[in-house]
LUMDO-661977 format. One line per 8 residues: their letters; for each residue y negated, z, x negated of N, C-alpha, C. Coordinates in Angstrom, 2 decimals, padded with zeros to 5 digits, m for minus. Atoms other than C-alpha are relative to their C-alpha. Example, Ala and Ser with C-alpha at 12.3 -4.5 7.8 and 13.67 -1.06 7.14 Angstrom:
2
as) 001.19,000.00,m000.89,004.50,007.80,m012.30,m001.20,000.00,m000.90  001.19,m000.06,000.82,001.06,007.14,m013.67,m001.09,000.73,000.77
//
This chain:
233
xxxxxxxx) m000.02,m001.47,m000.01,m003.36,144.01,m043.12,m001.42,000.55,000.04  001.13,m000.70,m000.06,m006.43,146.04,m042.24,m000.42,001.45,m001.18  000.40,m000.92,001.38,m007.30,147.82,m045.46,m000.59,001.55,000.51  000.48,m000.91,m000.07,m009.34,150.28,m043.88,000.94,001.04,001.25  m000.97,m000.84,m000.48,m006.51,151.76,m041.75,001.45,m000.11,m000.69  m001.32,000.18,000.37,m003.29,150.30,m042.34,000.64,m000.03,m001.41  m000.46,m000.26,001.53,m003.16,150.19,m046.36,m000.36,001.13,m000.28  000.18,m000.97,000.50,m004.75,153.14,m046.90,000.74,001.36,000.91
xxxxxxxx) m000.93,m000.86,m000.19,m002.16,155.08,m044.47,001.30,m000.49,m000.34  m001.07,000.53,000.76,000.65,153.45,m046.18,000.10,000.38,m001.46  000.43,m000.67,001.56,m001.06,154.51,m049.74,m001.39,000.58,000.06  000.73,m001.22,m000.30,m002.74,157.38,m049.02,m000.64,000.33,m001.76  000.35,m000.55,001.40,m003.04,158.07,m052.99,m001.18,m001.23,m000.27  001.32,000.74,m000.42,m005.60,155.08,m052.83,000.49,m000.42,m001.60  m000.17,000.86,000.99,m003.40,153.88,m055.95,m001.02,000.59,m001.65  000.81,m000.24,001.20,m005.56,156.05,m058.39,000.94,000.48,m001.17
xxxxxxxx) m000.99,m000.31,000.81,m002.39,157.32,m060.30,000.17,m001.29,m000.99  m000.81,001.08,000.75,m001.88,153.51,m061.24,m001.50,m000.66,m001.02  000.80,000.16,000.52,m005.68,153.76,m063.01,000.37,m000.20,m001.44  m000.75,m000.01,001.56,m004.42,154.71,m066.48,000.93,m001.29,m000.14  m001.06,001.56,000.31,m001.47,151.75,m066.26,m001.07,m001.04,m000.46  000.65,001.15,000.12,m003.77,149.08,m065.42,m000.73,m000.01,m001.14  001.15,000.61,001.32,m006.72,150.24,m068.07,000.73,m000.27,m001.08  m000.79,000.39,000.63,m003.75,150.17,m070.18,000.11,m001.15,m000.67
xxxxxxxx) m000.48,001.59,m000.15,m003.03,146.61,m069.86,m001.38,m000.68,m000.23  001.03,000.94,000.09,m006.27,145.31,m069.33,m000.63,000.83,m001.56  000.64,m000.61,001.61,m007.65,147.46,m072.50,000.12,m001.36,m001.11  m000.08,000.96,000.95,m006.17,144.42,m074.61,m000.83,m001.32,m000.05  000.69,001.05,m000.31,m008.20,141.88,m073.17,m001.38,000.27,m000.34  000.91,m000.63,000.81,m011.02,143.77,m073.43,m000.81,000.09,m001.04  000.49,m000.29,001.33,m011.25,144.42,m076.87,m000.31,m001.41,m000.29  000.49,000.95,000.50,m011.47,141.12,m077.44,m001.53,m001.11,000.51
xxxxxxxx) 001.09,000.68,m000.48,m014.57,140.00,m075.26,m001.31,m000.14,m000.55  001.14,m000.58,000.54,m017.59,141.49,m077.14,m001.10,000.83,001.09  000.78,m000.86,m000.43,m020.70,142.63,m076.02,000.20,m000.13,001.59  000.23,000.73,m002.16,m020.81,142.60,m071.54,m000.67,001.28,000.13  001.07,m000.64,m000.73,m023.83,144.06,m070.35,m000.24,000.15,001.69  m000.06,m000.25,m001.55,m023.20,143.33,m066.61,001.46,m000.30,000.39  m001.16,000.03,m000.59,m019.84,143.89,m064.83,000.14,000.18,001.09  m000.33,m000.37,m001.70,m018.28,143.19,m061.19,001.30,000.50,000.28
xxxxxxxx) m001.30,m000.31,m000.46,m015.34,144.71,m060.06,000.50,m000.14,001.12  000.18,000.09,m001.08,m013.83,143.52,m057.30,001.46,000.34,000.62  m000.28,m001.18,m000.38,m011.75,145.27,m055.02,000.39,001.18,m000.92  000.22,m001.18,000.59,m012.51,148.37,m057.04,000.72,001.18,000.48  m000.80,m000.99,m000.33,m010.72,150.55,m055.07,m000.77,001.54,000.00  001.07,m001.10,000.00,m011.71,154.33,m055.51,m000.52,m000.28,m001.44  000.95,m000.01,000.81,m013.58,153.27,m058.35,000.23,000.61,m001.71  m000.40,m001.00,001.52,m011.30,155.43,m061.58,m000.02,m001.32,m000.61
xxxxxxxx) 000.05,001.22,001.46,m010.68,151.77,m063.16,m001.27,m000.42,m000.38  001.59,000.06,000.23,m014.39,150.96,m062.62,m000.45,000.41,m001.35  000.68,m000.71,001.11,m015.39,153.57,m064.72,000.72,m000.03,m001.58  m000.90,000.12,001.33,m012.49,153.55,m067.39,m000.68,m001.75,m000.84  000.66,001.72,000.62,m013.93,149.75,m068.10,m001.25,000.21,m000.58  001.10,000.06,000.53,m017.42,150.42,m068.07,m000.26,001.07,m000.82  000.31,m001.04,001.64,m017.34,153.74,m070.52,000.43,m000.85,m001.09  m000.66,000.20,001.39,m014.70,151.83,m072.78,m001.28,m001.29,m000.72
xxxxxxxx) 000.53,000.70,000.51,m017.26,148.68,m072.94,m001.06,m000.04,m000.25  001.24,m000.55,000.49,m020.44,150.62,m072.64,m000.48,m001.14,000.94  000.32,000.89,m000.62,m021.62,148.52,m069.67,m001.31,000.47,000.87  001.04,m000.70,m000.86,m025.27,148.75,m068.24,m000.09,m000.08,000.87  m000.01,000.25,m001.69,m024.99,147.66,m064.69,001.30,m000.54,000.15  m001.18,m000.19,m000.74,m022.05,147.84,m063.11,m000.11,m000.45,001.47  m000.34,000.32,m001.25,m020.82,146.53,m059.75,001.29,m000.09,000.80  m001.15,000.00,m000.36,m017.89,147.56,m057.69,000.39,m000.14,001.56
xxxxxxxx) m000.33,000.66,m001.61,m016.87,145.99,m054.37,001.35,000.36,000.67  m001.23,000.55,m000.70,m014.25,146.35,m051.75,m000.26,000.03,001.62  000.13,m000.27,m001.42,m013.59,146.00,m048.21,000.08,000.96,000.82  m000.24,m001.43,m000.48,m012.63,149.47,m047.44,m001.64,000.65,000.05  001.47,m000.95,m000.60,m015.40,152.14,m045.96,000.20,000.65,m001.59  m000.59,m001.31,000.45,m012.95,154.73,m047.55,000.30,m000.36,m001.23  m000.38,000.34,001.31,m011.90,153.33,m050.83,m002.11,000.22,m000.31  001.10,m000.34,000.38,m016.24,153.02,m051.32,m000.39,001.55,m000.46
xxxxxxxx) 000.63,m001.11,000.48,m017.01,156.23,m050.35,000.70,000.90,m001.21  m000.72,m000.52,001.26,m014.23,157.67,m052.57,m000.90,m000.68,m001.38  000.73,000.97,001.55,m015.83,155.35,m056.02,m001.26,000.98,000.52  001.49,m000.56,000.21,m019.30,156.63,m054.77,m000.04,001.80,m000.70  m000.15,m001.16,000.45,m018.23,160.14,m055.10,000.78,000.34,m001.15  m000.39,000.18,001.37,m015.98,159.40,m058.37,m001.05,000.24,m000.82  001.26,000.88,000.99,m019.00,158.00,m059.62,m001.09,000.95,m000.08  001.38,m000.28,m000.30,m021.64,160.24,m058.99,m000.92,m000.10,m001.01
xxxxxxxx) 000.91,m000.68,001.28,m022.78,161.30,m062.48,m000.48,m001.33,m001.00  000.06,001.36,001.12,m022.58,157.31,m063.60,m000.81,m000.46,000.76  000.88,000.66,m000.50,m025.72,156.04,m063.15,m000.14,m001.34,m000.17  m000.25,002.10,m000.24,m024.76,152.15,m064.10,000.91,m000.14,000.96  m000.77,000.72,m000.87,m022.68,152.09,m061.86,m000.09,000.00,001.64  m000.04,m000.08,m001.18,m023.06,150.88,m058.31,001.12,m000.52,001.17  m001.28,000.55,m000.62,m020.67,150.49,m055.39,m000.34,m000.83,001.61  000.74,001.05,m000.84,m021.05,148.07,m052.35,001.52,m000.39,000.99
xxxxxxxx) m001.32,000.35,m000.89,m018.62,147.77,m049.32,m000.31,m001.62,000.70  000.16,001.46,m000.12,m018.97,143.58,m049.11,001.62,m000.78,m000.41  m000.76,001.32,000.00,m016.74,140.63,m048.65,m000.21,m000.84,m001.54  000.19,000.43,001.37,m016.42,139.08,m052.14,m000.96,m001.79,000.56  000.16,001.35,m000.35,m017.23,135.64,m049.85,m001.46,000.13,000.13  001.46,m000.04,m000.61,m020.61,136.98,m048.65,m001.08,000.99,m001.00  000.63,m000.67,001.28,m021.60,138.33,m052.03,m000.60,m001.48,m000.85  000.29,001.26,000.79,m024.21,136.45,m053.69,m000.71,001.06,m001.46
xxxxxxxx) 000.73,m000.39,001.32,m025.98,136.83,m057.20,m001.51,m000.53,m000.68  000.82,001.46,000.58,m029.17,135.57,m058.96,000.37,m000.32,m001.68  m000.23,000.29,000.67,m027.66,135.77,m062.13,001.58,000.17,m000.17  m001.06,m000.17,000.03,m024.02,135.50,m063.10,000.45,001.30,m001.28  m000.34,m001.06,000.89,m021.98,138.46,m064.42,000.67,m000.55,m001.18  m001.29,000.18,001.06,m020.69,138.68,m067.99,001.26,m000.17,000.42  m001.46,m000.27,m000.32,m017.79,140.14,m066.70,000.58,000.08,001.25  m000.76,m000.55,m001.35,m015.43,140.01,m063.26,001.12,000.57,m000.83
xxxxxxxx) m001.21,m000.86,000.03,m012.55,142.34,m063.12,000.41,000.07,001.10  m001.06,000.59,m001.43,m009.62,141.21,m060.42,001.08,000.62,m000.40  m001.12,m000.39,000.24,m007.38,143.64,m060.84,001.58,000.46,000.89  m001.02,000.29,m000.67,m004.20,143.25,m058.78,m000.50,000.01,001.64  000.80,000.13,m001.56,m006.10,141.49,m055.95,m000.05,m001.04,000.40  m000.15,001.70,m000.66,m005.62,137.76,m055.87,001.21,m000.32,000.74  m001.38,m000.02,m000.51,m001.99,138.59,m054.73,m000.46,000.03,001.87  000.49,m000.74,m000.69,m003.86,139.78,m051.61,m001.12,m001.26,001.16
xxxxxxxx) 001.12,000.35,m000.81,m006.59,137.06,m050.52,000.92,m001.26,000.12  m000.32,001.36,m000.44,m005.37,134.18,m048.45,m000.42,m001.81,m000.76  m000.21,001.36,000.65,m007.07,131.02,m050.05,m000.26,000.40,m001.32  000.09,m000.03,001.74,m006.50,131.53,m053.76,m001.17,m001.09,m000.83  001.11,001.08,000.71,m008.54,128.46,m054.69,m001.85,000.60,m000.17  001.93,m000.07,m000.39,m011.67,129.36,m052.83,m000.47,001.18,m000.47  000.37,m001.16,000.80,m011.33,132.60,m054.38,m000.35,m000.41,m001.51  m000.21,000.54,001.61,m011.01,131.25,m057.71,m001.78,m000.73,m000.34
xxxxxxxx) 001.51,000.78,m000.04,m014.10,129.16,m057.11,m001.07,000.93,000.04  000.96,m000.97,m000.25,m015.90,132.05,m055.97,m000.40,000.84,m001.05  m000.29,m001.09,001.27,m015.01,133.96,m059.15,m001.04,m000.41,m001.05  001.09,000.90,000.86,m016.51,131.27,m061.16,m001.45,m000.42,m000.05  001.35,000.18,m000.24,m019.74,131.17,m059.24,m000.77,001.33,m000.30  000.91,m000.57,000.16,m020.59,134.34,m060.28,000.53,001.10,m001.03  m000.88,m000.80,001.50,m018.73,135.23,m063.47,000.16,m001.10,m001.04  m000.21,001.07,000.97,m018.88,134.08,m067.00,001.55,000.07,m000.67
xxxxxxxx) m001.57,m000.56,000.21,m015.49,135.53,m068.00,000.53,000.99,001.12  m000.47,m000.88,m001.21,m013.08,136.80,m065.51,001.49,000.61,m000.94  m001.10,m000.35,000.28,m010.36,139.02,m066.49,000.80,000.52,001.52  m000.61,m000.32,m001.17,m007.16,139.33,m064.11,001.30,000.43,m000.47  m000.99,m000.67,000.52,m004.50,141.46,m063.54,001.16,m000.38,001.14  m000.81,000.66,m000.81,m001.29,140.08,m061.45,000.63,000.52,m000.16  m000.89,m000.65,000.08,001.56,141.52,m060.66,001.51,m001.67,m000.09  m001.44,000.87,000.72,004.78,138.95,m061.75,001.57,000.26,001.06
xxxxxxxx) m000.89,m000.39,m001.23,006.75,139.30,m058.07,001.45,m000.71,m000.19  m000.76,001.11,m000.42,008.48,136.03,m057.93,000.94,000.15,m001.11  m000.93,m000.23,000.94,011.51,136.94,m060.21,001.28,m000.20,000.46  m001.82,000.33,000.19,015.00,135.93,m061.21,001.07,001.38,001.23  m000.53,m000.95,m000.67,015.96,139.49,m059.76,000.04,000.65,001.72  000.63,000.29,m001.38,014.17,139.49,m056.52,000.96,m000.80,000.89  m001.14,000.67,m000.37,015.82,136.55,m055.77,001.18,000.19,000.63  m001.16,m000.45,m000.30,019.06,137.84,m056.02,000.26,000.92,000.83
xxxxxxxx) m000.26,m001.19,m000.85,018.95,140.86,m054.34,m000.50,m000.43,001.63  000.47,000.95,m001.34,017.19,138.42,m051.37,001.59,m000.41,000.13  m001.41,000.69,m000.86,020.70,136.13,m051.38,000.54,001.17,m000.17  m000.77,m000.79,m001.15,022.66,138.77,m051.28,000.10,001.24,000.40  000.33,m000.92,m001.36,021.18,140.62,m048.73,000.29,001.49,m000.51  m000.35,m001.71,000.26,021.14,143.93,m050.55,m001.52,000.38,m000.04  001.23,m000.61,m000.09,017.06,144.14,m050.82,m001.05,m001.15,000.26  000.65,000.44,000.01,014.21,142.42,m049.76,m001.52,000.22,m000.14
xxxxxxxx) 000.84,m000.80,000.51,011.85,143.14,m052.32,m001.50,m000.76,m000.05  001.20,000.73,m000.37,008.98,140.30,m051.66,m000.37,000.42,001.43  000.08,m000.83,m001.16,009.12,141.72,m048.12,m000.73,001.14,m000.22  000.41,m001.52,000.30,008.60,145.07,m048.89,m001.29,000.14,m000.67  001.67,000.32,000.55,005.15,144.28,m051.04,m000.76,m000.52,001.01  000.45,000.86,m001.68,004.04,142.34,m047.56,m000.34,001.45,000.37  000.11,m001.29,m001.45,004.61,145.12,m045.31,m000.68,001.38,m000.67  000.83,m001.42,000.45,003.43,148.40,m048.00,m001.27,m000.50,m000.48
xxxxxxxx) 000.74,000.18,000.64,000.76,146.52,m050.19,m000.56,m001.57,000.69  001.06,001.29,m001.25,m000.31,143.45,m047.61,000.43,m001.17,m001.46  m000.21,001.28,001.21,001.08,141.01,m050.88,000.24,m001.22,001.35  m000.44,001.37,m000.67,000.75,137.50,m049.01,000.36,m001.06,m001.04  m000.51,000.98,001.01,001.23,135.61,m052.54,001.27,000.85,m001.06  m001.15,m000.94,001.00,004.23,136.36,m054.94,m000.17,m001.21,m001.13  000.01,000.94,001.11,003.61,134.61,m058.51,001.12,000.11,m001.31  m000.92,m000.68,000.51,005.75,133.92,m061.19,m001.08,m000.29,m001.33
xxxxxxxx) 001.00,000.32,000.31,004.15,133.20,m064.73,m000.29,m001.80,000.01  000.29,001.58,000.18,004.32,129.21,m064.76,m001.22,m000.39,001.43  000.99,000.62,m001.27,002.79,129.35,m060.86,m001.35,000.55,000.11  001.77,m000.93,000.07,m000.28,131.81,m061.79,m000.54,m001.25,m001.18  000.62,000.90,000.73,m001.20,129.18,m064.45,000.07,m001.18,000.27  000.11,000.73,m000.57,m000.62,126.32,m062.45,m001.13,000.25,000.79  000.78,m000.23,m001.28,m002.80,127.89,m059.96,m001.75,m000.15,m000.63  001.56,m000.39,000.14,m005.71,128.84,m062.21,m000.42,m001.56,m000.99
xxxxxxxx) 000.06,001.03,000.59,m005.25,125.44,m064.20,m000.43,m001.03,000.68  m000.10,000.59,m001.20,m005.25,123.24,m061.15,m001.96,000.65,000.77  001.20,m000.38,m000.29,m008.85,125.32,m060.60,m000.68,m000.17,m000.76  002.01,000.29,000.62,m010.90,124.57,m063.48,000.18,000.86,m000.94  000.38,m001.83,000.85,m010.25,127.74,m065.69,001.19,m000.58,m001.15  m000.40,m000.45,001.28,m009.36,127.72,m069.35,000.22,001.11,m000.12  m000.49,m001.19,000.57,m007.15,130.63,m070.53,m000.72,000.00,m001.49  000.21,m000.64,001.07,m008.86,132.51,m073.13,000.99,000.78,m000.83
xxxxxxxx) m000.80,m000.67,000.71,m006.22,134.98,m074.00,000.78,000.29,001.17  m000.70,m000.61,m000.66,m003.53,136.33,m071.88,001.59,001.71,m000.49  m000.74,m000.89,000.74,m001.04,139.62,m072.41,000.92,000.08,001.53  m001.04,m000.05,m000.84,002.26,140.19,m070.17,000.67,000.83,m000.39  m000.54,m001.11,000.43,004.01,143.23,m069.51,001.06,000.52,000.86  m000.66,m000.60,m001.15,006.77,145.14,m067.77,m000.20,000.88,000.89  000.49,m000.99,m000.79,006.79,147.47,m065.15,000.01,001.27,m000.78  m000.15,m001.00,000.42,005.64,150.63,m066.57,000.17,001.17,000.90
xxxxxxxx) 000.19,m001.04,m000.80,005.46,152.82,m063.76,001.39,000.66,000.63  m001.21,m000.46,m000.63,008.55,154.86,m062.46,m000.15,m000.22,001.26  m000.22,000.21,m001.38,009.97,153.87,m059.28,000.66,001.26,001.04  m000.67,m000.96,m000.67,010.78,156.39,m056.35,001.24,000.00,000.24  m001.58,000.41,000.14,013.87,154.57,m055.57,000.55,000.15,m000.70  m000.93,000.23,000.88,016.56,155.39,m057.50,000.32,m001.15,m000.68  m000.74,001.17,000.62,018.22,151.79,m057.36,m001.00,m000.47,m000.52  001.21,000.95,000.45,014.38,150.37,m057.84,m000.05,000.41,m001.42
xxxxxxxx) 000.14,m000.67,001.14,014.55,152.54,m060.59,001.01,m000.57,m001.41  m000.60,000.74,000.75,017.80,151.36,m061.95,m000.20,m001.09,m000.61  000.25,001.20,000.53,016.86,147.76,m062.19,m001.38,m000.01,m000.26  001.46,000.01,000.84,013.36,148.79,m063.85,000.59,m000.03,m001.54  m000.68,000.10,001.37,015.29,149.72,m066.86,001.28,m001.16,m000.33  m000.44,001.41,000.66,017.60,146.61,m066.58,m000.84,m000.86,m000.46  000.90,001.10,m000.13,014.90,144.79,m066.53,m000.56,000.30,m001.85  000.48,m000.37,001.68,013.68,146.92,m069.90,001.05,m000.92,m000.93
xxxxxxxx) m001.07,000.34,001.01,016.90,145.89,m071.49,000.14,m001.44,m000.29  000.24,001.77,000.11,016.40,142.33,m070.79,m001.24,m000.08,m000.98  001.77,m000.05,000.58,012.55,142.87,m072.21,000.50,000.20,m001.45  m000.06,m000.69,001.83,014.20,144.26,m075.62,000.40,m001.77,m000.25  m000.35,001.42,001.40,015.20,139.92,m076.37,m001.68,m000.41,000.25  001.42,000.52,000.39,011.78,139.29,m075.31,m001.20,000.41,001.46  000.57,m000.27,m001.44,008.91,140.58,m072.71,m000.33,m001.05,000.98  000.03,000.93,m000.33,008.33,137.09,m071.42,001.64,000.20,001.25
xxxxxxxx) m001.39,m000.14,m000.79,012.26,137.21,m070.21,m000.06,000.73,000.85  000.13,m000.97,m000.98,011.71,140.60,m068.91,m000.07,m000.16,001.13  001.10,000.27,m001.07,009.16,139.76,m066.82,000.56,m000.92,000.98  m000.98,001.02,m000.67,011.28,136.54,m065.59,000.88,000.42,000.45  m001.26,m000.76,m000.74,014.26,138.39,m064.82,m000.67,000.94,000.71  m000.23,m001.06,m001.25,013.05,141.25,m063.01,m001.95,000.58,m000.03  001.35,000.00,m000.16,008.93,141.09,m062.83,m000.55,000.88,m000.91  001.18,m000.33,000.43,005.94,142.76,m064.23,m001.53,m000.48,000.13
xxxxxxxx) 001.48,m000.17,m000.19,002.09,142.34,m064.69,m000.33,m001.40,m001.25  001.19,001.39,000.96,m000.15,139.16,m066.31,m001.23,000.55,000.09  001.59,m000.62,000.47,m003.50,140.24,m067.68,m000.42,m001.50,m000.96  000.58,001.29,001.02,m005.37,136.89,m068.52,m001.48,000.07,000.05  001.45,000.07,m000.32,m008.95,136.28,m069.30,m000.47,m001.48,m000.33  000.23,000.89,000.01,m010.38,133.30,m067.91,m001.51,m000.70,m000.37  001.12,m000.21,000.25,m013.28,131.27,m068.42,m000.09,m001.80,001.00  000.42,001.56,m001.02,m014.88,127.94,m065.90,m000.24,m000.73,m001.44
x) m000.14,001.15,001.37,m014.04,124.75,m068.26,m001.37,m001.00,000.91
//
């Protein structure tokens, strides 16, 4: 998918509504890191989570990347009045460093890049802790509504949001295990966001009702979000 046309006329809102959710989620991870004096963000998007990170952690240099023109210039003009923070329309591949950041921030973007590994590797070459935020596709519910042929909801993330990976949680920790990376902490959550769809809507709150024996289940039956923070073993 060509980010700089085709996702951003598909999601025209440039996804800044879903700022608050995410700092949400990632907020818990967060708190527990301590001091981080340098942070990368990578695809940053227009730049509102950027900033929600680096006020909450008090961060002196800042760095926020994506492939978009238009997602940049949006963050640049977010940003104006934040002078740690800079923004940079680069390839995460052709980004180098001379020192490594405290902190990366991957927030619902590994779903997105073709070789997961080499990303992973890449993460590690220039991050001492990475926190990530995943979305929890590959579900019990999905499934079903795939056999029988009433929705095809791994599809539908393809074609609006360019998703080329769908994880569930055993295959996101296979993945990052299988790379080298010790879990520090991780937090897992349901979908909080209201769906336009009605029916999508319906089975958000089945999915709650499953979440009331345990959010783990939830998440298994009918998806949500992984927020882990990793670290190169």
């Amino acid at each position: 998918m060509d980010y700089d046309s085709g996702y951003i006329k598909k999601n025209p809102t440039l996804h800044i509504e879903d700022a608050p959710i995410k700092f949400y989620e990632i907020k818990k991870e967060l708190f527990k890191l301590g001091k981080i004096n340098s942070m990368l963000d990578i695809g940053c998007g227009a730049g509102v989570l950027t900033k929600l990170i680096a006020d909450y952690l008090k961060v002196k240099k800042v760095l926020g990347i994506d492939l978009s023109h238009t997602m940049i210039n949006k963050a640049k003009e977010f940003n104006s009045s934040s002078k740690n923070i800079d923004f940079n329309c680069i390839d995460i591949f052709k980004l180098h460093a001379k020192e490594k950041y405290d902190l990366i921030v991957c927030a619902d973007i590994i779903e997105h890049i073709q070789n997961k590994k080499k990303f992973l590797k890449k993460l590690s070459q220039l991050g001492k802790k990475i926190v990530i935020r995943v979305p929890m596709e590959d579900s019990i519910l999905n499934h079903l509504l795939k056999t029988l042929n009433i929705s095809d909801e791994l599809k539908k993330t393809e074609e609006q949001y360019g998703h080329i990976h769908h994880f569930n949680f055993d295959s996101f920790v296979q993945l990052t295990n299988s790379s080298g990376f010790k879990t520090l902490s991780q937090s897992i959550y349901l979908i909080n966001k209201p769906r336009t769809w009605w029916f999508n809507e319906i089975l958000r709150y089945l999915t709650k009702i499953v979440g009331l024996v345990s959010i783990p289940a939830g998440v298994k039956f009918g998806g949500g979000f992984l927020v882990v923070t990793l670290e190169k073993e």
